[in-house]
C-alpha positions as CSV (number, residue, x, y, z in Angstrom):
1,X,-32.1,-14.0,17.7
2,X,-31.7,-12.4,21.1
3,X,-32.4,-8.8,21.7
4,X,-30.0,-6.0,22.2
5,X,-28.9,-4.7,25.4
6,X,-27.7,-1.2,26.7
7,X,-25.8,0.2,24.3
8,X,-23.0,0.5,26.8
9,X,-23.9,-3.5,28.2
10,X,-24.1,-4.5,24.1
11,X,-20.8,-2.9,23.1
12,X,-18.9,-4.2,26.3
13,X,-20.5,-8.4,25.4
14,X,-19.6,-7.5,21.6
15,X,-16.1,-7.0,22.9
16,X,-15.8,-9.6,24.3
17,X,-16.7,-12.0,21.8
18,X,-14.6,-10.4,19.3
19,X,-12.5,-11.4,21.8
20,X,-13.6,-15.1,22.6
21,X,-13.7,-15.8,19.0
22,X,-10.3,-14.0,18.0
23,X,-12.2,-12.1,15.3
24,X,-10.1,-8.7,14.3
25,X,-12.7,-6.2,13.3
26,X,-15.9,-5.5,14.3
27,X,-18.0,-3.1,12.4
28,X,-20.9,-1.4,13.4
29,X,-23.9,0.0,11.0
30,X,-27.0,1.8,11.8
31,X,-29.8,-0.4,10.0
32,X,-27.5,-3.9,10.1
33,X,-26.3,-6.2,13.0
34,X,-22.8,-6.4,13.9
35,X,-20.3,-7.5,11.6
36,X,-16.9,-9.4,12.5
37,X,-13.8,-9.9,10.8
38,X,-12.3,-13.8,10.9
39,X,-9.8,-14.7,8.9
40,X,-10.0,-12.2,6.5
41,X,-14.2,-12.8,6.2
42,X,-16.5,-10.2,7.3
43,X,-19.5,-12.3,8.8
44,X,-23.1,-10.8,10.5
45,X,-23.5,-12.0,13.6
46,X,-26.9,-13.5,15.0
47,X,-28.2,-10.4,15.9
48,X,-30.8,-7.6,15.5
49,X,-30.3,-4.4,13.4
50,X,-28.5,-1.5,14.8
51,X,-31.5,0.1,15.5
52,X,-30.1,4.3,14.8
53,X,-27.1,6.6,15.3
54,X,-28.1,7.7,18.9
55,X,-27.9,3.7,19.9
56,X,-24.1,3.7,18.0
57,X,-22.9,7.1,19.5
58,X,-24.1,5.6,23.0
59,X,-21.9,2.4,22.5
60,X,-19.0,4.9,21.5
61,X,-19.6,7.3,24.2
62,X,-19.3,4.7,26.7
63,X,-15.7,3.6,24.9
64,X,-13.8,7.1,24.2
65,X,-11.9,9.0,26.7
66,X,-13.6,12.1,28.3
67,X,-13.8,15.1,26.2
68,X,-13.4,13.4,23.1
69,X,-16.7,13.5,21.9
70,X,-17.0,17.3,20.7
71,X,-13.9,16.2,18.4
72,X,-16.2,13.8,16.7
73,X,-19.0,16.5,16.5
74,X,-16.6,19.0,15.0
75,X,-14.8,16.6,12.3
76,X,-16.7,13.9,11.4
77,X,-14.6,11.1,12.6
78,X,-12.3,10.0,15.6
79,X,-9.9,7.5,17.3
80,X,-9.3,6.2,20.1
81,X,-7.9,3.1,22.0
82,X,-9.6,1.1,24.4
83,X,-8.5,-1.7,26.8
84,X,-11.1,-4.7,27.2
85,X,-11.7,-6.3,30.5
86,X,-10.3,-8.9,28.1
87,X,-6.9,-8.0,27.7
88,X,-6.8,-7.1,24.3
89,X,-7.3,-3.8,23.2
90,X,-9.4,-2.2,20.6
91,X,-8.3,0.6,17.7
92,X,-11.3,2.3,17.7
93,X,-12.8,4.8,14.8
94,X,-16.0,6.2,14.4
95,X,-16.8,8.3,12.0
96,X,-19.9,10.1,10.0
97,X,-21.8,8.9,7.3
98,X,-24.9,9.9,5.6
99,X,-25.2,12.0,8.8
100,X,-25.5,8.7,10.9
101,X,-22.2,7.5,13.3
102,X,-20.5,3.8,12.0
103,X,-17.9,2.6,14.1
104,X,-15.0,0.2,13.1
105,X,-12.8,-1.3,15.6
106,X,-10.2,-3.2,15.6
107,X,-8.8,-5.9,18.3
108,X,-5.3,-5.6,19.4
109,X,-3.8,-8.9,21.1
110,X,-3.1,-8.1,24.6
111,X,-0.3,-10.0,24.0
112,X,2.9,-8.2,22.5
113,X,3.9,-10.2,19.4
114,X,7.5,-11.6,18.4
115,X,8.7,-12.4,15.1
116,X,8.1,-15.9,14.9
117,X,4.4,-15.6,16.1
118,X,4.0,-13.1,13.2
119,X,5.5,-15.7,10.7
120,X,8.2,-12.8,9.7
121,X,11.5,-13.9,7.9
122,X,14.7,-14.1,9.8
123,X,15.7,-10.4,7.7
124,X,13.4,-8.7,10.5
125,X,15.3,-9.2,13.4
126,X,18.6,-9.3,12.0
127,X,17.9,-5.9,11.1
128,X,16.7,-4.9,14.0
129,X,19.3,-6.2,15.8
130,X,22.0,-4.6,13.9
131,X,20.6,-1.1,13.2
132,X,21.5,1.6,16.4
133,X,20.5,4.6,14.1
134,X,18.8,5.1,10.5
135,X,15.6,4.8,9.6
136,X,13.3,1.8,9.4
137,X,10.1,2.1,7.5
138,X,7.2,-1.0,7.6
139,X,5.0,-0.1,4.6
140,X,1.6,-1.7,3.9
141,X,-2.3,-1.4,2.9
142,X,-4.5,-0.7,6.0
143,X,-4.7,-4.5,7.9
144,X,-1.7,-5.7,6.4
145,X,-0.2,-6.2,10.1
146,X,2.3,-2.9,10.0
147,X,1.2,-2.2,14.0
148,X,1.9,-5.5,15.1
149,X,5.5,-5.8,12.9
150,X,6.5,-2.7,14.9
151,X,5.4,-3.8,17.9
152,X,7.7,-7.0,17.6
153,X,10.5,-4.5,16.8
154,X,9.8,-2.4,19.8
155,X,9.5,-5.4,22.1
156,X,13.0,-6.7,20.8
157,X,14.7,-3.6,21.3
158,X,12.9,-3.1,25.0
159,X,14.2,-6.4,25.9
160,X,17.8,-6.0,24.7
161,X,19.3,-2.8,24.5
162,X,19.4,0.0,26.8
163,X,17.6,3.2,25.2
164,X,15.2,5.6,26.1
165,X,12.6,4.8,23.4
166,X,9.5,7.5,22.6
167,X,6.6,6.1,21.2
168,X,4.2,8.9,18.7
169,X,0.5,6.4,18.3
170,X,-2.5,7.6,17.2
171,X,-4.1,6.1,19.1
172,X,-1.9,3.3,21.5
173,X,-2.2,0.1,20.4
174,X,0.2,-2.1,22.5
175,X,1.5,-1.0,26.0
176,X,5.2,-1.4,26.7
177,X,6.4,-2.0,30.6
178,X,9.5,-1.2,30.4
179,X,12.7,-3.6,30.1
180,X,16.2,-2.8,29.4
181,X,15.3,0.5,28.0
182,X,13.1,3.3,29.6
183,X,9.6,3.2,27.1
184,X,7.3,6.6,26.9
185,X,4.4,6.3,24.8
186,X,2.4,9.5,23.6
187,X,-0.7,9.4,21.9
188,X,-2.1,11.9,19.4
189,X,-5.5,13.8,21.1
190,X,-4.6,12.5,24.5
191,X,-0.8,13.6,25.1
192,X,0.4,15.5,22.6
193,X,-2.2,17.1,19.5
194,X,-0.5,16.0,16.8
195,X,2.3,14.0,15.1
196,X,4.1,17.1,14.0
197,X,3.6,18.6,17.5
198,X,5.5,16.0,19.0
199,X,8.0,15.4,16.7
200,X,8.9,19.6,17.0
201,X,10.8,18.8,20.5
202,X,11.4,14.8,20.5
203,X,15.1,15.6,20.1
204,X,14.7,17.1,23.0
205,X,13.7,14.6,25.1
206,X,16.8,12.8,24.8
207,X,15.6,9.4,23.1
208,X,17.8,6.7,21.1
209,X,14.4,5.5,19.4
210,X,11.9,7.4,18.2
211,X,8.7,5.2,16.9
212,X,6.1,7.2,14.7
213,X,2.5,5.4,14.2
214,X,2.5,6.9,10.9
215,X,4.3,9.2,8.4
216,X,1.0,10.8,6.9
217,X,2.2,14.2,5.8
218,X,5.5,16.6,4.8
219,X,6.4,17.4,8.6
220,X,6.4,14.5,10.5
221,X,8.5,12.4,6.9
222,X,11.0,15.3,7.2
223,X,11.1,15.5,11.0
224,X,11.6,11.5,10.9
225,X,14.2,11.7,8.6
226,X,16.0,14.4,10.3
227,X,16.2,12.2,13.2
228,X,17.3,9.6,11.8
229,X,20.4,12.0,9.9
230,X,21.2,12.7,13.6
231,X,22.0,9.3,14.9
232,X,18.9,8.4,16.3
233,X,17.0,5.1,15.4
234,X,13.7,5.8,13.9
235,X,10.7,3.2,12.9
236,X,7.3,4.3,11.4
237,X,4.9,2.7,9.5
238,X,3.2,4.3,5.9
239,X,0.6,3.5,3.5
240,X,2.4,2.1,0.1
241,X,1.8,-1.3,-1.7
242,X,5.6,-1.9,-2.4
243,X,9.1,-0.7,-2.1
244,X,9.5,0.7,-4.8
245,X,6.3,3.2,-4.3
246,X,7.8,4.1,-1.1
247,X,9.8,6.7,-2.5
248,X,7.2,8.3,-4.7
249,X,5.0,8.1,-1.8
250,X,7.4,10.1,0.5
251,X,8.5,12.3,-2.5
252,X,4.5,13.6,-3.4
253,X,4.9,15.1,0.4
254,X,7.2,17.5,-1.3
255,X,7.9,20.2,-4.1
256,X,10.3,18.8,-7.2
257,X,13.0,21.4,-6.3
258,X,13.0,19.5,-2.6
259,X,13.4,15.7,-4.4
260,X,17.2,16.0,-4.4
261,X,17.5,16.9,-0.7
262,X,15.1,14.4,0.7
263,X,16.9,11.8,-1.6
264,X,20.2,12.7,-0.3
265,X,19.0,12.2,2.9
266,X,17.0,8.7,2.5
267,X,20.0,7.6,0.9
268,X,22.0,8.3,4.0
269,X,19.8,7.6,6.4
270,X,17.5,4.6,5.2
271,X,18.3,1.2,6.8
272,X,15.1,-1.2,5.7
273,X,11.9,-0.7,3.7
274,X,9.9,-3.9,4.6
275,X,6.5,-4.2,2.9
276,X,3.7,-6.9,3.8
277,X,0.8,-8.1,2.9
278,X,-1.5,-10.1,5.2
279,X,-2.9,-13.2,2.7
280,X,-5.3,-15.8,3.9
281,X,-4.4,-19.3,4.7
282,X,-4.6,-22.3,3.1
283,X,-6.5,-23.1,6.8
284,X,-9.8,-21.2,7.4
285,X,-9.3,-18.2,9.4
286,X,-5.1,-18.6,9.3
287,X,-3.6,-15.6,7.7
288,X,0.5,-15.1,6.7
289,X,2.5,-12.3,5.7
290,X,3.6,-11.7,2.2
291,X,7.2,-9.7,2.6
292,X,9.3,-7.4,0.4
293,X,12.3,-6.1,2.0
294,X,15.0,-3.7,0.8
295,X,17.9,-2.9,2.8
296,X,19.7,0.2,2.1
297,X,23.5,-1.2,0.2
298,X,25.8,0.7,-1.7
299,X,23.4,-0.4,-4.9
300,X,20.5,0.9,-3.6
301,X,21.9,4.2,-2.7
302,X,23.3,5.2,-6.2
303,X,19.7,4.3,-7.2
304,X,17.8,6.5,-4.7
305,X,19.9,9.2,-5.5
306,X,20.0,9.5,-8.9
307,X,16.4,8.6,-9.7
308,X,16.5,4.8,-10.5
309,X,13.4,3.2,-8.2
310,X,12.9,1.3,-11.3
311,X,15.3,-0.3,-10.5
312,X,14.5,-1.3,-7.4
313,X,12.4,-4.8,-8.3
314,X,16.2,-5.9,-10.1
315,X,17.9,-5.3,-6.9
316,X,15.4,-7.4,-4.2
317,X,16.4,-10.1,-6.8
318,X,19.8,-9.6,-7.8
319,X,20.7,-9.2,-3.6
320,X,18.5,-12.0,-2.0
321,X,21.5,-13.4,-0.5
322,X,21.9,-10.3,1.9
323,X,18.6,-10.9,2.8
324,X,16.2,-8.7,0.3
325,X,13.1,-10.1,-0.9
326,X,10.4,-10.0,-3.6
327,X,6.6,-11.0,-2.7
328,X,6.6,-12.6,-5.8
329,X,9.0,-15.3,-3.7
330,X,7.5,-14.8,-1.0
331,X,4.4,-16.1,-1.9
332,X,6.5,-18.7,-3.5
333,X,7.7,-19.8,-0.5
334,X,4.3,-20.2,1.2
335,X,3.2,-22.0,-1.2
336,X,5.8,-24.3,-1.4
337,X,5.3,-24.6,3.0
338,X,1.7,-25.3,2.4
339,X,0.3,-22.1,4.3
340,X,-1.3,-20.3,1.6
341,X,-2.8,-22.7,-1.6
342,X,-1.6,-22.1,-5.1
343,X,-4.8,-20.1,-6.3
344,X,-4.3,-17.8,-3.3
345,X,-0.9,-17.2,-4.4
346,X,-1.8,-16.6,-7.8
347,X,-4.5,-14.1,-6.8
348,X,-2.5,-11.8,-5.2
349,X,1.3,-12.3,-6.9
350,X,1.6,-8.6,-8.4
351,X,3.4,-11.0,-12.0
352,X,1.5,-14.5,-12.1
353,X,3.6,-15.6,-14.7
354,X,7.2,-15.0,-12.4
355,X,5.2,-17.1,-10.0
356,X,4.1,-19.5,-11.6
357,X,8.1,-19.9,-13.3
358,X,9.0,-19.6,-9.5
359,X,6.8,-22.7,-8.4
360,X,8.8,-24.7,-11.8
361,X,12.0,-23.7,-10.1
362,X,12.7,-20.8,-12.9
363,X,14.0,-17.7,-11.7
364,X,12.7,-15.2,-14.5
365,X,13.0,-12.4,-13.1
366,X,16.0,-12.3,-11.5
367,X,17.7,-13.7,-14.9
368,X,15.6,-10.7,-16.8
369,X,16.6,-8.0,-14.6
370,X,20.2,-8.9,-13.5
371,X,22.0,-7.0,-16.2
372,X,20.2,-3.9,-15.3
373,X,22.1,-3.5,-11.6
């Protein structure tokens, strides 16, 4: 077991085997060694115990941007980016516990990611591709790959359309050179203090794209939505298990006497909700999206706005042939590739039984819910 460094030397070698070993978390803990994240496993590495909160908050200090460290002080937590002499940069949060500082940080590949490397269905980019305005939401679980889905969106549209593009992070996670289109990237803490902050005079900095990290409260959802209204292409990411949750997720943000007019505006200016979940591979540290994707159609209008999201499992179903989808097949379909095994499948399909009828070549649920759309 070899002996720890610095903490600024120890956090810089930790790097860079997180990087070396194409691990995606490491976690540090006061009283534990380092942990890393392969393949979905969180693993102790070979190491002493993080010896106290003064050795952690040294490792951060030597990470965060100046000035940020009376943040921390003040609030308990921060984040930050930070680019490795790797390449690959880290998402960065440390945060307070039991009055001690734990860090988690996540890698970023240095390398922008397209579609294909993501293992995303074709319905990604053929939305992308044809959407110029509307919004596009990519809705997961923390880790589920949201960051890296828009990333792939941004670098398509960079690469083949004209367009000023603004970027709202917290923190930066990929850097864009730009392409075809002029790319601006603002970070929360650094640039700009806060999501609503920025959004307040986006429209004024003449942009075709607007990307938010994350819709995370009432102001920046209705700021995102006005843009969108306004013929501006909008992307963002949020925290919700499925499609159908997505709306009661953006509608909690908001009193009841406000549901009508946000759903009159979702259902005029909503292009995709696209939902993943990151599953592990039938391969040992190989991990594959799980997608559900609903594309705004005249069907799924009438249902946002009067109401109907329980409807909304019927219509992935009912209209896969325009490209909508179900993880309940499309689980099926990685099980039937050979990426994910059949237990995996079953342990995270949201219906086992519609699975398992899937993987016999019966449609239930699509035959059980067609009469209702």
């Amino acid at each position: 077991m070899s002996q720890l460094h610095t903490p600024d030397q120890e956090i810089l070698k930790l790097l860079a085997f997180v990087s070396r070993a194409e691990a995606s978390d490491l976690h540090l803990k006061v009283g534990l060694p380092p942990y890393v994240r392969i393949g979905g496993h969180l693993k102790p590495l070979d190491m002493p115990p993080l010896p106290d909160s003064t050795y952690i908050t040294a490792m951060m200090v030597a990470l965060m941007p100046p000035g940020r460290e009376e943040e921390y002080q003040k609030y308990g937590g921060i984040d930050f980016a930070f680019l490795s002499e790797s390449g690959d940069r880290f998402r960065v949060n440390a945060y307070r516990s039991d009055r001690q500082m734990h860090a988690a940080l996540r890698r970023v590949n240095s390398v922008i990611p397209d579609f294909e490397k993501l293992h995303l269905p074709p319905v990604y980019q053929q939305t992308i591709s044809r959407s110029f305005d509307g919004l596009i939401l990519v809705t997961g679980v923390t880790g589920s790959g949201k960051s890296s889905t828009l990333a792939a969106m941004m670098d398509w549209i960079n690469h083949h359309r004209s367009m000023h593009v603004i970027t709202i992070e917290d923190p930066i996670e990929y850097r864009f050179a730009s392409n075809k289109s002029i790319v601006s990237q603002r970070e929360i803490g650094i640039d700009v203090p806060s999501y609503s902050h920025a959004l307040r005079y986006v429209v004024r900095q003449d942009p075709d794209c607007i990307l938010i990290g994350e819709l995370r409260d009432k102001e920046t959802i209705l700021a995102a939505v006005q843009a969108a209204e306004t013929g501006h292409l909008v992307m963002a990411s949020m925290h919700c298990s499925d499609a159908e949750q997505s709306f009661s997720r953006i509608l909690e943000f908001f009193p009841k006497e406000e549901h009508a007019f946000i759903r009159s505006s979702l259902a005029n200016s909503l292009r995709a909700i696209m939902c993943q979940r990151l599953i592990p591979g039938a391969v040992e540290g190989e991990r594959y999206p799980a997608t559900e994707v609903l594309l705004n159609n005249p069907i799924v209008r009438e249902r946002i706005l009067n109401e109907q999201d329980e409807d909304i499992p019927a219509i992935l179903n009912v209209c896969k042939d325009e490209g909508m989808r179900d993880f309940t097949h499309s689980l099926c379909e990685l099980v039937q590739g050979g990426k994910i095994s059949m237990e995996t499948g079953m342990d995270y399909a949201p219906h086992r039984e519609s699975l398992a009828s899937l993987l016999k070549g019966i449609d239930t649920a699509a035959d059980g819910l067609v009469s209702r759309v």
